[in-house]
C-alpha positions in Angstrom: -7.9 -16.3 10.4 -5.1 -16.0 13.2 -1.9 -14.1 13.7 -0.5 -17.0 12.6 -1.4 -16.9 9.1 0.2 -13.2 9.4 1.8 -12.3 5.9 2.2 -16.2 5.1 4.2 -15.8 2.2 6.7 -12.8 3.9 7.4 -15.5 6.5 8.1 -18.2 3.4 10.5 -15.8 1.8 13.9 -16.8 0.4 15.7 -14.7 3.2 15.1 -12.9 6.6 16.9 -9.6 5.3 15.9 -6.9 2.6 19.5 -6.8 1.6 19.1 -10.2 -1.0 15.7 -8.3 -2.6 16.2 -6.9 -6.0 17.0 -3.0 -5.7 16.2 -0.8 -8.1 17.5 2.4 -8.9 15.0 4.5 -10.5 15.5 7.5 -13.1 12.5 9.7 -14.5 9.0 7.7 -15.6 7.9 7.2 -18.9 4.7 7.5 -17.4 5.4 11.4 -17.5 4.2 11.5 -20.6 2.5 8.7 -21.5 -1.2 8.0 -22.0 -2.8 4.7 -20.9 -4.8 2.2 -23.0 -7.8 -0.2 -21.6 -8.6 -3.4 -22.4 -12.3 -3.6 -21.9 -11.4 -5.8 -18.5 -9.6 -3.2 -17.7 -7.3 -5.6 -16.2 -3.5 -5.4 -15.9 -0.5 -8.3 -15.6 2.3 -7.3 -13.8 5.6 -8.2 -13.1 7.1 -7.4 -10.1 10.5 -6.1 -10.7 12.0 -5.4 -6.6 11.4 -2.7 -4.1 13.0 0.6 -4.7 13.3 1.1 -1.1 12.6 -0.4 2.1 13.4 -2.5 5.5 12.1 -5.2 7.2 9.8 -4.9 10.3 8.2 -6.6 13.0 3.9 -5.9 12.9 1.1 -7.8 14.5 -2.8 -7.9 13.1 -5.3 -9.0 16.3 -8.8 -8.5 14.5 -9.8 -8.6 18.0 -8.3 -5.5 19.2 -9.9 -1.7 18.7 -7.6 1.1 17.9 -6.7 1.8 21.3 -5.8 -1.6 22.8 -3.2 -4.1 22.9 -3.6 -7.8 23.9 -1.4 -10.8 24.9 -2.1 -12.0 22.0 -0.5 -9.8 19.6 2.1 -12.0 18.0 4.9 -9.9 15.9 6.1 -11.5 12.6 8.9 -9.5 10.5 7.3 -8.3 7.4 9.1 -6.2 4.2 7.9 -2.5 4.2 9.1 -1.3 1.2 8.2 0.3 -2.3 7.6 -2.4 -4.9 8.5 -1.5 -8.7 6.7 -3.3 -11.2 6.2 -3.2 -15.3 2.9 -3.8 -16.9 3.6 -6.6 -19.3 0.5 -5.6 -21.5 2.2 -2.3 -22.0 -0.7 -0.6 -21.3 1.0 1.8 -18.4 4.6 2.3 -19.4 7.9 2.5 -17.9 7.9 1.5 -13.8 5.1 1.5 -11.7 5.8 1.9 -8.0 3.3 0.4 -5.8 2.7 0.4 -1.6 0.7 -3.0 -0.2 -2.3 -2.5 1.2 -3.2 -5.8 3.0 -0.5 -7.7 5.9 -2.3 -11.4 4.6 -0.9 -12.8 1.7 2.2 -11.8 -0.6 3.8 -11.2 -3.3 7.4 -12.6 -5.2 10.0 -11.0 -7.0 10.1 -12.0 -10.4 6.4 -13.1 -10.4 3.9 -11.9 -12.8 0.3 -11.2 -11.5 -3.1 -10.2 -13.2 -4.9 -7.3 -10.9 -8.1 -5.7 -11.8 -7.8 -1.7 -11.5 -10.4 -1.6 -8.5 -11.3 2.0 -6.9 -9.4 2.5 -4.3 -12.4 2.9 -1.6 -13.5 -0.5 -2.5 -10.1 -2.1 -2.1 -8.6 -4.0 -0.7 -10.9 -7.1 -1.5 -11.4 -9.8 0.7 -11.2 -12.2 1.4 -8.7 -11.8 3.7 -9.3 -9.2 6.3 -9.5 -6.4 6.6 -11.6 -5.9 3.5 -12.7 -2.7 0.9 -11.5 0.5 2.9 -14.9 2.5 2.2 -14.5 5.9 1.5 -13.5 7.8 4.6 -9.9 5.9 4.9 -10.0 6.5 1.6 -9.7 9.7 2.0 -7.0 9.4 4.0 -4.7 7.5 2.2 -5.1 9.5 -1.1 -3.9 12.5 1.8 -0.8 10.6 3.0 -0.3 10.5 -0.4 -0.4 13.5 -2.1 2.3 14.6 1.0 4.5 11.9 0.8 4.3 10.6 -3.0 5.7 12.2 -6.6 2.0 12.2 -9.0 4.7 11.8 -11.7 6.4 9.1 -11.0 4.0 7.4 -8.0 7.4 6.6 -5.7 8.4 8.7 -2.1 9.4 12.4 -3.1 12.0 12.6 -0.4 14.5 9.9 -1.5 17.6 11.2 0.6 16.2 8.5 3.5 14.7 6.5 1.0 14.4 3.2 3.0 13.4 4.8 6.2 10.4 7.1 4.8 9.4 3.8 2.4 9.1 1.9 5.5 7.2 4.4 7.6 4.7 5.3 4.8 4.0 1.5 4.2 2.8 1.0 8.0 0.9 4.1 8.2 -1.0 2.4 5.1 -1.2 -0.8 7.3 -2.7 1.4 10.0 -5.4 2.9 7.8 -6.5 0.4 5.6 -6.3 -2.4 9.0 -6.9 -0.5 12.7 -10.4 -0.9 13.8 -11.4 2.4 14.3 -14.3 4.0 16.4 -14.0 7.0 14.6 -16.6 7.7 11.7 -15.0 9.9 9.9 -11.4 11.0 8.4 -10.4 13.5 10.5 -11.9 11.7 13.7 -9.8 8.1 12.2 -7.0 10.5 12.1 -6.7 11.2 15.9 -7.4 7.4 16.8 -3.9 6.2 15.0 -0.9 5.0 16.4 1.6 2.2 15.2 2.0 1.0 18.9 -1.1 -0.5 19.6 -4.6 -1.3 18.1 -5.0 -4.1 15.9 -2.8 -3.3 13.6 0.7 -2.5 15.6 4.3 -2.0 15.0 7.2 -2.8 18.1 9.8 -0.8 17.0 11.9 -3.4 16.4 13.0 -4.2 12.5 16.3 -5.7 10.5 18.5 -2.3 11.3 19.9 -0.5 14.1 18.6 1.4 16.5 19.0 4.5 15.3 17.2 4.1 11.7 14.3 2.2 13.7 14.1 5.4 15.6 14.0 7.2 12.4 11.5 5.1 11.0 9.4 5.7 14.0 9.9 9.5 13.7 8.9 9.3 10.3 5.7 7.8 10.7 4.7 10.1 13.5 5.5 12.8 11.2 3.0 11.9 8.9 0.5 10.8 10.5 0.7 14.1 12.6 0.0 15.9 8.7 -3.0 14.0 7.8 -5.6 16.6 6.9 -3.8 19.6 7.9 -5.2 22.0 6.6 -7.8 20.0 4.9 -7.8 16.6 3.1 -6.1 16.8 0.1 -6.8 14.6 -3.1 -5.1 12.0 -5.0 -5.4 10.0 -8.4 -5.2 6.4 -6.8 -6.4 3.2 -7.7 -6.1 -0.4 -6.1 -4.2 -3.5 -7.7 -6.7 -6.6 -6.3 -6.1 -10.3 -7.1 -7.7 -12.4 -4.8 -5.0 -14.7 -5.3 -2.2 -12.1 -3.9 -1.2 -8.9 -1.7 -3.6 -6.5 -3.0 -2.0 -2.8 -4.0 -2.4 1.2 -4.3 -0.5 3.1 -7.2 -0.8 6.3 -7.9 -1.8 7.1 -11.1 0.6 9.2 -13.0 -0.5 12.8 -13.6 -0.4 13.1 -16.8 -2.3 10.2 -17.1 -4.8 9.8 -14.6 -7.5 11.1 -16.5 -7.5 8.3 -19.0 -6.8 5.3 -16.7 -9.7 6.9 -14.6 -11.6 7.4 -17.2 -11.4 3.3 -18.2 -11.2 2.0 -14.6 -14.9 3.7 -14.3 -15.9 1.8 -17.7 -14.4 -1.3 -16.6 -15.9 -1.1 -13.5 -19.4 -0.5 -15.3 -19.2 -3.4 -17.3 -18.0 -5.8 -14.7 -21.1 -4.6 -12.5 -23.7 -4.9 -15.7 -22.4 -8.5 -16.2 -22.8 -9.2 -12.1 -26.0 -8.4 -12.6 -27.4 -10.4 -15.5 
């Protein structure tokens, strides 16, 4: 597939700007306190409600390109980085869930409803498209980027004061892990091979604001990826959102909760493997 297919339905959006996307202002989670029921799929339809936060920016995805080259042929397309907010219309997780995307091909629209299958998160995302189930070493990563950067209550950025610019950095740090074709073997190792500004999956700077927030947003990202495994790798309760149909997606799990949508994702996942293999 070529850059041109890049993010297909970003580029068929209804606008060029994040300022027409449905904000959201967001007070505690339900989820606090909630327990989660399966169905035995242990499937879930969501609506997607807006973004909570987030910009626009310019990314490429060259498949050809390993994590420490560009090429002529990186094309840029303008892509939303933000932090979606959806609500499960089976009720089965209530109050808002608040969700990163974890594949560039694809989308997803505002006011659309979509069926994902709770999917661990080292297998997702699916494919096709590229890039593919993220094995277990990014995984590891991502569930550290997250326990810095996200609430396990309420699954959204835990500093909100710069919401849009920290939304936008931690979505293309997730576009780095789960997309850069690394050399690296293993987490820590991935860690020192990343870097928004070139490798296959790469960021220009350049994005729907002004200088000076893109410049944030580019501080931002170093930031974090300059924590990842500090001190060690730390854990957290994630899952992936996979439709093969649309823009695959990683929510934490709340913490009060996790144990229990864990707990049925892992059954789920049993019987969708016994039925594969009858």
């Amino acid at each position: 597939m070529s850059n041109q297919n890049l993010h297909t339905a970003e580029r068929q959006q209804r606008t060029n700007s994040l300022g027409r996307m449905t904000t959201l202002t967001l007070g505690a989670s339900a989820c606090a306190a909630a327990t989660i029921s399966f169905q035995a799929s242990a499937d879930v339809t969501l609506e997607l409600l807006g973004t909570a936060f987030g910009t626009r920016q310019q990314v490429a995805y060259n498949t050809a390109n390993l994590w420490d080259q560009t090429s002529s042929s990186d094309t840029f397309y303008q892509v939303k980085t933000a932090q979606y907010v959806w609500q499960d219309l089976d009720g089965s997780i209530p109050g808002n869930i608040q969700t990163y995307c974890l594949q560039l091909y694809q989308g997803v629209d505002i006011g659309s409803t979509y069926d994902f299958a709770l999917t661990p998160i080292q297998d997702s995302p699916t494919s096709p498209p590229s890039p593919g189930p993220m094995g277990q070493q990014r995984a590891e990563i991502i569930q550290d980027l997250y326990a810095r950067n996200i609430d396990p209550v309420h699954g959204g950025i835990i500093d909100t004061t710069d919401g849009d610019v920290v939304a936008s950095a931690l979505q293309m740090v997730i576009w780095e892990i789960t997309h850069e074709r690394f050399t690296a073997t293993t987490a820590a190792g991935m860690v020192t091979q990343m870097a928004l500004d070139m490798g296959a999956f790469q960021w220009n700077g350049q994005g729907n604001q002004s200088p000076e927030i893109e410049n944030e947003i580019a501080d931002a990202a170093t930031e974090m990826i300059s924590t990842l495994g500090m001190g060690g790798f730390q854990s957290a309760d994630l899952v992936g959102l996979t439709n093969p149909e649309a823009q695959d997606q990683v929510m934490q799990i709340p913490a009060p909760a996790a144990a229990w949508l864990l707990t049925g994702l892992l059954a789920g996942g049993a019987r969708r493997r016994r039925r594969t293999e009858l």
